[in-house]
C-alpha positions as CSV (number, residue, x, y, z in Angstrom):
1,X,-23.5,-31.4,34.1
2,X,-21.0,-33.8,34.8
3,X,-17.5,-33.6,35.5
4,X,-16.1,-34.6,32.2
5,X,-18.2,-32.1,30.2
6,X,-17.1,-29.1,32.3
7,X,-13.5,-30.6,31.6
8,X,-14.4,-30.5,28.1
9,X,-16.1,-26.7,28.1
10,X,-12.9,-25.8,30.4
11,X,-10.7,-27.3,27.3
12,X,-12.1,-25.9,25.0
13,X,-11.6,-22.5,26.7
14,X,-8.2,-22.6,27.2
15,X,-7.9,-23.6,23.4
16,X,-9.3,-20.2,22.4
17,X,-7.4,-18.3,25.3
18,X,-4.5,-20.1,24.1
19,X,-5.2,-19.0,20.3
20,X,-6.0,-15.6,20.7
21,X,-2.6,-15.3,22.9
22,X,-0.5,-17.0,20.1
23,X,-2.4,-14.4,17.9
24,X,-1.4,-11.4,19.8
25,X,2.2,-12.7,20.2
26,X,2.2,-13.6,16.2
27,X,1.7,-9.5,16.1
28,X,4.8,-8.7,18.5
29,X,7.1,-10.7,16.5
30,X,5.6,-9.3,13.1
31,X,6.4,-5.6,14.9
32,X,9.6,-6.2,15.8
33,X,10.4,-7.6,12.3
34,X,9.2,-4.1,10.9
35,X,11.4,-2.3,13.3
36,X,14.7,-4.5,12.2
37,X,17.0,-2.2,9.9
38,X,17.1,-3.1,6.4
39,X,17.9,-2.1,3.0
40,X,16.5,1.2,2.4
41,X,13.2,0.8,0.0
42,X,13.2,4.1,-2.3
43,X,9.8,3.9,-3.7
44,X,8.4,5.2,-0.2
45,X,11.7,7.5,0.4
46,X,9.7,11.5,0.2
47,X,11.3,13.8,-2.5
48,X,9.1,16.9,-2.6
49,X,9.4,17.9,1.1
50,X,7.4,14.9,2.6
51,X,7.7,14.8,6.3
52,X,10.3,12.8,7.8
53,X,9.0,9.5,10.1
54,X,10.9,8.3,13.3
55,X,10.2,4.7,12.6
56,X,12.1,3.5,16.1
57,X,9.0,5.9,18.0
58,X,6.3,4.6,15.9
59,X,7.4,1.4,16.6
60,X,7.5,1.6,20.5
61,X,4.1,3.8,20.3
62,X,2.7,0.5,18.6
63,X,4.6,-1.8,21.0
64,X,3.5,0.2,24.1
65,X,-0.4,-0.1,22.6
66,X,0.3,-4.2,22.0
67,X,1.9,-5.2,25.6
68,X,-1.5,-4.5,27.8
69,X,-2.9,-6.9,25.2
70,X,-0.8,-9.0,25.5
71,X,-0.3,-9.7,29.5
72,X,-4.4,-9.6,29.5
73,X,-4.1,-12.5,26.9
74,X,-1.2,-14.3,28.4
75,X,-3.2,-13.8,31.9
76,X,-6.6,-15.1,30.6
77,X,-4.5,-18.1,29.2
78,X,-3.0,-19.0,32.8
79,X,-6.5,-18.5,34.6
80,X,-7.9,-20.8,31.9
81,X,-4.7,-23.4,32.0
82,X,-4.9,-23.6,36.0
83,X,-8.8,-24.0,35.8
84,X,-8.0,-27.2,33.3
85,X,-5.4,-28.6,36.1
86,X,-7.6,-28.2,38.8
87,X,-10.6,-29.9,37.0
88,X,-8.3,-32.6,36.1
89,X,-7.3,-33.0,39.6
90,X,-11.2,-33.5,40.2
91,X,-11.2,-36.1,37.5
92,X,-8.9,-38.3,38.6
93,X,-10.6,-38.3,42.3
94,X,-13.8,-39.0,40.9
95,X,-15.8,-41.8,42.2
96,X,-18.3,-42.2,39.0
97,X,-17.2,-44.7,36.4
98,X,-17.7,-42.5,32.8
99,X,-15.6,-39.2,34.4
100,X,-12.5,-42.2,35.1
101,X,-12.8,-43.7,31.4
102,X,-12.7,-40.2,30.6
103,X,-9.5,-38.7,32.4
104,X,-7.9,-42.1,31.2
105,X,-8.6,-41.7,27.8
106,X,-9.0,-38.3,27.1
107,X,-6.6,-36.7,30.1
108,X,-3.9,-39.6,30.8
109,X,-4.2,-40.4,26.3
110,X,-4.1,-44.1,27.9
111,X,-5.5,-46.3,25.2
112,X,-8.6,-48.3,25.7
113,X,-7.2,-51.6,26.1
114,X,-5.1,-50.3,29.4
115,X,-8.4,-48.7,30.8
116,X,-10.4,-51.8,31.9
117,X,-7.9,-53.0,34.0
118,X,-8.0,-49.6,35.7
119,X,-11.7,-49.0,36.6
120,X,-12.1,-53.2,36.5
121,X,-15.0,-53.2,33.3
122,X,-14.7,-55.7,30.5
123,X,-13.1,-53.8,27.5
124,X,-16.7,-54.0,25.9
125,X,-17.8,-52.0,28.9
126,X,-15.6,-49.4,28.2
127,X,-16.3,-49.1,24.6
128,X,-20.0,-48.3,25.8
129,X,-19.3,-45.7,27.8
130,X,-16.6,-44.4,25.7
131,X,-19.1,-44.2,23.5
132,X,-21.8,-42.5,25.7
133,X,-19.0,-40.1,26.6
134,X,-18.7,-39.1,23.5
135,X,-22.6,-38.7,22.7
136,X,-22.8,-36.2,25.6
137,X,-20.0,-34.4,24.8
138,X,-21.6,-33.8,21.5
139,X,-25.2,-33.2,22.3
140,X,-23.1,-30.6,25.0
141,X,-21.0,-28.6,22.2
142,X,-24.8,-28.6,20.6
143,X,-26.7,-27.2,23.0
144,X,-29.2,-29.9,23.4
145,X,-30.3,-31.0,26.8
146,X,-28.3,-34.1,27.8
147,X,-30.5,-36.7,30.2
């Protein structure tokens, strides 16, 4: 596997970590919203001796079950942004031609027409391997063997 695919698996990680941890954050705030005071809603208020609810302790019960969550999220997120930095790191030390194009284009955003003056290819060149980058990456995300 080359370097620029496990960049790319890495990515796409840290995309889901980075999901499920806006997802899990998404429920805090909607928590805390619940918990604001308000205008009292009557159609839930009990008239025939329904038992009274503490909403304040339901809502730290509920809070105290989300925060573990949470940190394990928001920790899974760092481990998976720091693993993207370090492979990145690798990238741009490379010596092989197609994981350069690749930090350049798909790492540095540089566009292709700064790129060939970089790694010293015609702009043609660049477009191949571009190109071939891009083949591998999606025979990769497939499954399919990549020769």
């Amino acid at each position: 596997m080359n370097l620029y695919e496990e960049h790319h698996e890495i990515l796409r990680k840290y995309k889901e970590a980075k999901r499920k941890y806006d997802k899990v954050l998404e429920k805090k705030a909607l928590l805390l919203l619940q918990a604001q005071p308000g205008a009292i809603d009557t159609t839930k208020e009990y008239i025939d001796g329904g038992k009274p609810v503490d909403r304040f302790n339901e809502f730290v019960i509920k809070l105290e079950k989300l925060d573990p969550e949470l940190q394990r999220t928001r920790n899974e997120r760092d481990l998976q942004e720091y693993f993207l930095k370090k492979k990145a790191m690798e990238l741009k030390s490379s010596k092989e031609v197609k994981d350069k194009i690749y930090y350049y284009k798909y790492v540095e955003r540089l566009k292709v027409r700064h790129i060939p003056c970089k790694v010293n290819y015609s702009k043609r060149q660049v477009y191949r391997y571009l190109e071939e980058i891009e083949e591998s990456l999606k025979m990769a995300q497939n499954g399919t063997k990549v020769m």
